[in-house]
C-alpha positions as CSV (number, residue, x, y, z in Angstrom):
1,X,118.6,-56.9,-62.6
2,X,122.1,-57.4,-62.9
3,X,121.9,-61.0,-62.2
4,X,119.3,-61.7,-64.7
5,X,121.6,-60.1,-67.2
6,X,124.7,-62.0,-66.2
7,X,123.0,-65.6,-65.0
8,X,120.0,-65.5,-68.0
9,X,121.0,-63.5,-70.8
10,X,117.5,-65.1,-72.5
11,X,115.5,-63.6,-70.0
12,X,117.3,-59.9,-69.7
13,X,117.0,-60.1,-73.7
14,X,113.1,-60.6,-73.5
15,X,112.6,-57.9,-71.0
16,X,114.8,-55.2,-72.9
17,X,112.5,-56.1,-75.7
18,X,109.6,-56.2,-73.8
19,X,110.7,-52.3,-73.1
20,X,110.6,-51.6,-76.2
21,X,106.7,-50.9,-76.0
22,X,106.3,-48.1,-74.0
23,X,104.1,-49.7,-71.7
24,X,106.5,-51.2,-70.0
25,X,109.8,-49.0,-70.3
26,X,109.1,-47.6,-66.7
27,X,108.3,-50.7,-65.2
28,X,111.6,-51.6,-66.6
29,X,113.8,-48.8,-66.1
30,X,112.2,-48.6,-62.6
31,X,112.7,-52.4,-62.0
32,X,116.6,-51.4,-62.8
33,X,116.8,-48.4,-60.8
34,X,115.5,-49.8,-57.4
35,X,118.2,-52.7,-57.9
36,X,120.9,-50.3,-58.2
37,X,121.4,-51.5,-61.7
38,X,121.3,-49.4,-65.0
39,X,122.3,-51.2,-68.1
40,X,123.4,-48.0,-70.1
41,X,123.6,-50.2,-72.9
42,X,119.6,-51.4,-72.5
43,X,119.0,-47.7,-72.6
44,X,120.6,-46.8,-75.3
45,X,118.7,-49.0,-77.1
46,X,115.7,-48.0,-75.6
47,X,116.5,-44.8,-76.7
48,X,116.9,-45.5,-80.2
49,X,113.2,-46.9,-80.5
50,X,111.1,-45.1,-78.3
51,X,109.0,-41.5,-79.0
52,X,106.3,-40.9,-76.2
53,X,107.2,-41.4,-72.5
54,X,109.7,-44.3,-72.3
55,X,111.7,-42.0,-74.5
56,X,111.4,-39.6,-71.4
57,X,112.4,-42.2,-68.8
58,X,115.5,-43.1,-71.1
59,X,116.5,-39.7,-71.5
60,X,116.3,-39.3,-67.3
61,X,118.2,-42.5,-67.1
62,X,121.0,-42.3,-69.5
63,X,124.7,-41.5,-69.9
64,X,126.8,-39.8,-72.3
65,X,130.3,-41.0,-72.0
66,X,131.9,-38.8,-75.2
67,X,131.0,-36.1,-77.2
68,X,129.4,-39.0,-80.2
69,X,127.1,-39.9,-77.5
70,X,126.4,-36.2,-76.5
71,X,125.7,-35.2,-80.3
72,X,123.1,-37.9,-80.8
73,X,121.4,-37.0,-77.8
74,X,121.4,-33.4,-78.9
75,X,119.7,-33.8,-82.4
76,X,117.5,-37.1,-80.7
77,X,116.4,-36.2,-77.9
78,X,114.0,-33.8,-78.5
79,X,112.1,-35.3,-81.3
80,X,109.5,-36.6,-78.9
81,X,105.9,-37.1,-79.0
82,X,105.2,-35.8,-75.0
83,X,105.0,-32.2,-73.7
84,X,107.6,-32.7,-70.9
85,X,109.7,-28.8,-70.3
86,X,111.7,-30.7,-67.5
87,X,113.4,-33.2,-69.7
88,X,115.2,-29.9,-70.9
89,X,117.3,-29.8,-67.6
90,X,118.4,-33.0,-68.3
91,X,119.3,-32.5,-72.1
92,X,121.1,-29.0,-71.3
93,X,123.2,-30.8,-69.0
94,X,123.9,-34.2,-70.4
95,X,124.5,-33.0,-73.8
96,X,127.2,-30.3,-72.4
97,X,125.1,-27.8,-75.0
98,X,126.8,-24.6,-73.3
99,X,130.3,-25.7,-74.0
100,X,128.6,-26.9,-77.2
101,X,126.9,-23.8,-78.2
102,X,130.2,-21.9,-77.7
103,X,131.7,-23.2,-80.9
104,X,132.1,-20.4,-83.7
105,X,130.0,-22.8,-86.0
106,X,127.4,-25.4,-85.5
107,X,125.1,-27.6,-88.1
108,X,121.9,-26.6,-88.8
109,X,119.5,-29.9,-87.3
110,X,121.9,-29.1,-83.7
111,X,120.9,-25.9,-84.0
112,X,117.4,-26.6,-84.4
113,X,117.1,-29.2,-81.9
114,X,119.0,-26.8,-79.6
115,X,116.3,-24.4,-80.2
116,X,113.7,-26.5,-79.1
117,X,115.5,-27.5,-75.5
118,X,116.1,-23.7,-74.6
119,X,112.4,-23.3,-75.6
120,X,111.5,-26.0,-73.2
121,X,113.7,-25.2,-70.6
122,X,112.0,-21.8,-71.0
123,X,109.1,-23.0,-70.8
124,X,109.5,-24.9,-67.3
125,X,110.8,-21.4,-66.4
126,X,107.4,-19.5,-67.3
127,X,104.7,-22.1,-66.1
128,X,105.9,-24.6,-63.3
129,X,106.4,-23.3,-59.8
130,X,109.5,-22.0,-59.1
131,X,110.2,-23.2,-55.7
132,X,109.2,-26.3,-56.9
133,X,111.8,-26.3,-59.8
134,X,114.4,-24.8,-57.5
135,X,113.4,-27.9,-55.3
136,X,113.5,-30.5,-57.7
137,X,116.4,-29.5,-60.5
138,X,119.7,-28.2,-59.7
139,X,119.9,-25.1,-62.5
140,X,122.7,-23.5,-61.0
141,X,125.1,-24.5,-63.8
142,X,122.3,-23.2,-66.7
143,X,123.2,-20.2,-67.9
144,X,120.5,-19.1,-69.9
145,X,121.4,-16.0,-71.3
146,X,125.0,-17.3,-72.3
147,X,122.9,-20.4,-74.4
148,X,120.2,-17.4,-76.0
149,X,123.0,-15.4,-77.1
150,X,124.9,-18.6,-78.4
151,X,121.8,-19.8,-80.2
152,X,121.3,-16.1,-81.6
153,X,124.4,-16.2,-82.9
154,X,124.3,-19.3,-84.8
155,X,120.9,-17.8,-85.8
156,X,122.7,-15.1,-88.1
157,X,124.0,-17.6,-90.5
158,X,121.7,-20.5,-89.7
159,X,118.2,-18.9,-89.7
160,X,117.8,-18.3,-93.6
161,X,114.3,-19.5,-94.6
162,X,110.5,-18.0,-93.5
163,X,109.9,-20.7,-91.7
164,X,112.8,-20.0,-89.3
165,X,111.8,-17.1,-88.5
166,X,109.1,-18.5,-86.1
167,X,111.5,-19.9,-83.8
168,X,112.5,-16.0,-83.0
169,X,108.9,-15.0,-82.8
170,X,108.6,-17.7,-79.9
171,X,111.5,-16.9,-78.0
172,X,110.9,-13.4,-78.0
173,X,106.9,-14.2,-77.3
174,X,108.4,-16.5,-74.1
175,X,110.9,-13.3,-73.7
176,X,108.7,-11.2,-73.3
177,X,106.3,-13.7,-70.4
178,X,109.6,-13.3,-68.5
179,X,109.2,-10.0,-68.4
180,X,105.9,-9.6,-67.5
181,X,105.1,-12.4,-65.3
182,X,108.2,-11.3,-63.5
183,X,110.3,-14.9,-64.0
184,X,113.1,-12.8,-63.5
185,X,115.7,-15.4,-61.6
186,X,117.3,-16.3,-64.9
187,X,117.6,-13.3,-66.5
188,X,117.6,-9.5,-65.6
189,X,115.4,-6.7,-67.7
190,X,118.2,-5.3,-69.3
191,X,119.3,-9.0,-70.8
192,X,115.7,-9.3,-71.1
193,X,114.8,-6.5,-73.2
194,X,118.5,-7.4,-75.3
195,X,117.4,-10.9,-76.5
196,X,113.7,-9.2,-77.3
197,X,115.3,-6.6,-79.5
198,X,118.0,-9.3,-81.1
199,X,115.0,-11.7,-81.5
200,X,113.0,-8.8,-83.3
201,X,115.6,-7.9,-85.2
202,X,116.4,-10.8,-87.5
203,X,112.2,-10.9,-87.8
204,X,111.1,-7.1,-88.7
205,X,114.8,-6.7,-91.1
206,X,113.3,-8.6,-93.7
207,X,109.8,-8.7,-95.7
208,X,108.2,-11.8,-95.8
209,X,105.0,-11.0,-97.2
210,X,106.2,-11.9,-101.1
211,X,108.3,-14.8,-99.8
212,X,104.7,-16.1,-97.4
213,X,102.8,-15.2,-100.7
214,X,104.9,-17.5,-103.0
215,X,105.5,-20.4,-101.0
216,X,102.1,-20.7,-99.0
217,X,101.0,-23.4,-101.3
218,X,103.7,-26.0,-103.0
219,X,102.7,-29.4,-104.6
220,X,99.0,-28.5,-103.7
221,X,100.2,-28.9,-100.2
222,X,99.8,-26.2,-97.4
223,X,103.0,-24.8,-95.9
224,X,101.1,-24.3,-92.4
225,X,104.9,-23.2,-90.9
226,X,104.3,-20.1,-93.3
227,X,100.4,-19.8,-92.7
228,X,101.8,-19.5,-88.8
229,X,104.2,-17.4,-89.3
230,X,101.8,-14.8,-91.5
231,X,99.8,-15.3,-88.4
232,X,102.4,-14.2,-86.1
233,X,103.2,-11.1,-89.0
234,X,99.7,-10.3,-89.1
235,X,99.8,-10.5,-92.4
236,X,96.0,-11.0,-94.3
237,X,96.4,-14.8,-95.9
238,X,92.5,-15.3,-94.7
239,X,91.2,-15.2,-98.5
240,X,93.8,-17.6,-100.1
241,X,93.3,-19.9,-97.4
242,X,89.6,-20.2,-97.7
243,X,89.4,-20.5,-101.5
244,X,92.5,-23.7,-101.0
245,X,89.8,-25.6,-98.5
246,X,87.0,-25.2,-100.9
247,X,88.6,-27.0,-103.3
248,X,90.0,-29.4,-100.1
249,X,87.2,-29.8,-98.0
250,X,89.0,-32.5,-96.1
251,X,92.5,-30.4,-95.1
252,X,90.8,-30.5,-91.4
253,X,94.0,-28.5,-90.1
254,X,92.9,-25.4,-92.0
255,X,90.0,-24.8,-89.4
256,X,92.1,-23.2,-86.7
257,X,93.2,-20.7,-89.4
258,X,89.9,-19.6,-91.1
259,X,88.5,-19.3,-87.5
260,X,90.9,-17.2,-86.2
261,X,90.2,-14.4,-87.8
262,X,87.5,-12.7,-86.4
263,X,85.4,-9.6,-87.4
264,X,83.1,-9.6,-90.8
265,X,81.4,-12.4,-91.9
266,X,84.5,-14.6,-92.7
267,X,83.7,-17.2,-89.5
268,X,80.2,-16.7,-90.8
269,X,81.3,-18.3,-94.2
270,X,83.3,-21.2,-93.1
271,X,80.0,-22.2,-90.4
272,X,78.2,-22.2,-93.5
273,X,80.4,-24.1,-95.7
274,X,80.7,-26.5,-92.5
275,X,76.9,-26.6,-92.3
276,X,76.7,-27.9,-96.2
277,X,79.1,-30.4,-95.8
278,X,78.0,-31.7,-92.4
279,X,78.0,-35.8,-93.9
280,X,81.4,-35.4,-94.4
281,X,82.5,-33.8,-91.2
282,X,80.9,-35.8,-89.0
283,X,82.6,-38.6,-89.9
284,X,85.5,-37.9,-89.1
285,X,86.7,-37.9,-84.9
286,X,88.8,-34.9,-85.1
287,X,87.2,-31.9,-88.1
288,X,84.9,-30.7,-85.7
289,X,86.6,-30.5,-82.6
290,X,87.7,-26.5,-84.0
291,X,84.7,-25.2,-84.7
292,X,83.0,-26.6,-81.0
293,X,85.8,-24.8,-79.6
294,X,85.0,-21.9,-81.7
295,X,81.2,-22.0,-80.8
296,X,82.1,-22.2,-76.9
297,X,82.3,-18.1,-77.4
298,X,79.9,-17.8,-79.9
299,X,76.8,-18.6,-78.3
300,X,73.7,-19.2,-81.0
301,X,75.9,-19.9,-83.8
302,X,76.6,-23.3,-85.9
303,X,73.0,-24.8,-84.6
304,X,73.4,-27.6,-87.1
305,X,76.8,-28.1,-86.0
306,X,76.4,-28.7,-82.8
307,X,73.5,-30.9,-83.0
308,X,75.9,-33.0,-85.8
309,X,78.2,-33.7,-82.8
310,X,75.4,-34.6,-80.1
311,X,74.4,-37.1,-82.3
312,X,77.7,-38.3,-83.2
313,X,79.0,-41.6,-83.3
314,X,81.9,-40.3,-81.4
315,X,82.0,-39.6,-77.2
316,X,84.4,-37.1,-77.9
317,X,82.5,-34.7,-79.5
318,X,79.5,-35.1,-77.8
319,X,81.8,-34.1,-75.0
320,X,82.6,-31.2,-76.6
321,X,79.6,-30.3,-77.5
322,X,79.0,-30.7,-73.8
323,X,81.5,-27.6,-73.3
324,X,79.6,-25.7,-75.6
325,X,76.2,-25.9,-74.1
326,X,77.6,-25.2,-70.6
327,X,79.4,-22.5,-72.1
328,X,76.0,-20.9,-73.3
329,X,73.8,-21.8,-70.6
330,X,70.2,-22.5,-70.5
331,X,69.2,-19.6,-72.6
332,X,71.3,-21.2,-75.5
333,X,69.2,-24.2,-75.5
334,X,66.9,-23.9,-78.8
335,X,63.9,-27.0,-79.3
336,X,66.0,-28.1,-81.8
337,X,69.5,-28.3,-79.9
338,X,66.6,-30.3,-77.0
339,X,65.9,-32.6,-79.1
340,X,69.4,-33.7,-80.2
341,X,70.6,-33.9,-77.0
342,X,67.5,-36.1,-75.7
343,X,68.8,-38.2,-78.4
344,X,71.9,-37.9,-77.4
345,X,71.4,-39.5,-73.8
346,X,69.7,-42.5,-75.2
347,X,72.5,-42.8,-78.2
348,X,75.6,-42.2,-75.7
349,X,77.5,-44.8,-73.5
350,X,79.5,-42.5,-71.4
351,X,78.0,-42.2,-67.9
352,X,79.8,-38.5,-67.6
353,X,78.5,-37.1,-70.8
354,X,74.9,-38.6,-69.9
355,X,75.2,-36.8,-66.6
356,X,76.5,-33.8,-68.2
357,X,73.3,-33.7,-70.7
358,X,70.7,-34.2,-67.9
359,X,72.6,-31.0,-66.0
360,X,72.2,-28.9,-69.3
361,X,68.6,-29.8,-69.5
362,X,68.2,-28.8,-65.8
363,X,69.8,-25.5,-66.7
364,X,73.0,-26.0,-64.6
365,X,76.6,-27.4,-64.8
366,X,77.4,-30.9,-63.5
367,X,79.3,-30.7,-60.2
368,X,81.5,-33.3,-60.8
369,X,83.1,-34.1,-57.4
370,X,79.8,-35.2,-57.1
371,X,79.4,-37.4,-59.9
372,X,82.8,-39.0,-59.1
373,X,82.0,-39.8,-55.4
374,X,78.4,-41.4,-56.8
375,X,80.1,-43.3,-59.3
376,X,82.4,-44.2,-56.4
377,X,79.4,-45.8,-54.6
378,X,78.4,-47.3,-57.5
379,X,81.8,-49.3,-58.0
380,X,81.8,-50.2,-54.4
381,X,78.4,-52.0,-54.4
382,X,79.5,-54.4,-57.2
């Protein structure tokens, strides 16, 4: 690769442009690694154009040479579109955000994209395999509890609004994993139950519930960071949000909220509004994907629902509705649910959700090693 770039500067041009779509940024950054050749300059750029996994690959590849280079890594590099914890090694270390941390004062968006690191690097902590992280990423120079007491520090000053309240509800949530999952090679119970208290602290001092009640709804607009955070509070916002989606029946990303609070007949309500406005739901690829979930463990509710997404235009939610009738089993199988999903299997192009249907109507689950080794067969013979 370094020959390309010093004997045809054309052609090393077209390929670091090519990179640009994500596609290709691995074949590219892999085509440079095997040669021994890293244009840190073709990564930077690559860096400053890239959100999903190329982004990732960048970050893995790159260089800071001086503290400019470190800051815009710091409040970049997280704003990605991938769940990846173990690109938070890499950030911790490359961004020096101990020594960074450290300082008596910090800006508020480092201090936020800080936040979401540790919570990633936490994260690779609490659900990846330890020996395997031990094997694979040298964390011997992390010192976690030095960079949660840095960050709760800066939190004093920094962590003003409602909304930033939820970033200590997650770190003590993840805190807390620690402690019972046992994760303990990073931190010990007493600097456990510390950070919990610290955490809890700057949450429980102050009441929110007039501050959630005045700002859930600004410019006819949702504040969902407050709706999660009364969630978190366990504070009652149920009402306020039903009445807003009656009069919005298309803010889709209230369905997770007015589901979630069971007991009484409030799920009951927003089935039936879902039921009335079933045209306009079904539509859509994503507004029912909630309440399929929801029906999973609900078994003999939102009939009409389901049946909506077996005979949906979408695969996707014939898949889901898929999960719900394995979910239920045979006895959850009413004519009328039949019916749809014989129409289903003539309507449906996926070979897997077909299969899936015909198991359902046998009263079992699809054993899908099964399927895959038919299908298998089936690609061999052509």
């Amino acid at each position: 690769m370094q020959h390309i770039e010093e004997e045809d500067p054309e052609l090393w041009r077209d390929l670091v442009t090519i990179a640009h779509c994500e596609e290709f940024t691995f074949a590219f950054l892999y085509s440079c690694r095997v040669t021994n050749y890293i244009s840190q300059k073709a990564v930077w750029e690559l860096l400053g154009c890239t959100k999903g996994w190329g982004k990732v690959f960048a970050i893995i590849d790159c260089q800071c040479p001086d503290d400019d280079h470190r800051r815009w890594l710091l409040q970049n590099g997280p704003d990605i579109d991938v769940e990846y914890p173990p690109l938070a090694v890499k950030l911790i270390q490359a961004t020096q955000l101990d020594k960074f941390l450290a300082q008596p004062v910090i800006d508020y968006p480092s201090y936020k994209s800080a936040i979401a690191i540790v919570g990633n690097y936490m994260m690779l902590l609490l659900h990846y395999n330890p020996d395997a992280v031990r094997e694979n990423y040298n964390l011997t120079d992390i010192d976690l509890y030095s960079l949660l007491k840095h960050l709760l520090h800066h939190a004093l000053y920094l962590s003003v609004e409602a909304e930033d309240m939820l970033d200590m509800i997650t770190m003590a949530t993840s805190l807390r994993s620690m402690q019972e999952e046992n994760a303990l090679y990073s931190l010990t119970p007493n600097q456990i139950q510390e950070l919990i208290a610290a955490c809890d602290k700057m949450v429980y001092s102050t009441n929110w519930e007039p501050i959630i009640a005045s700002r859930l709804f600004e410019q006819n607009q949702v504040n969902y960071q407050l709706a999660d955070l009364a969630y978190e509070l366990e504070l009652d916002i149920w009402q306020r949000l039903y009445d807003f989606w009656l009069t919005h029946p298309l803010e889709f990303t209230l369905l997770p909220y007015l589901l979630s609070y069971e007991g009484g007949t409030r799920s009951d309500r927003v089935l039936a509004r879902l039921t009335e406005q079933l045209p306009l739901y079904a539509s859509d690829l994503h507004s029912l994907v909630v309440p399929l979930h929801y029906l999973r463990t609900h078994p003999g509710k939102g009939e009409a629902i389901l049946c909506a997404a077996l005979g949906s235009m979408f695969e996707l939610l014939r898949s889901c509705a898929c999960d719900v009738l394995e979910a239920w089993g045979p006895e959850g199988i009413t004519p009328t649910i039949k019916n749809s999903i014989y129409t289903a299997m003539r309507s449906s192009t996926d070979d897997l959700v077909r299969a899936r249907l015909t198991a359902i109507l046998l009263g079992h689950k699809l054993d899908l090693e099964a399927f895959l080794q038919k299908q298998k067969k089936k690609m061999k013979k052509k």
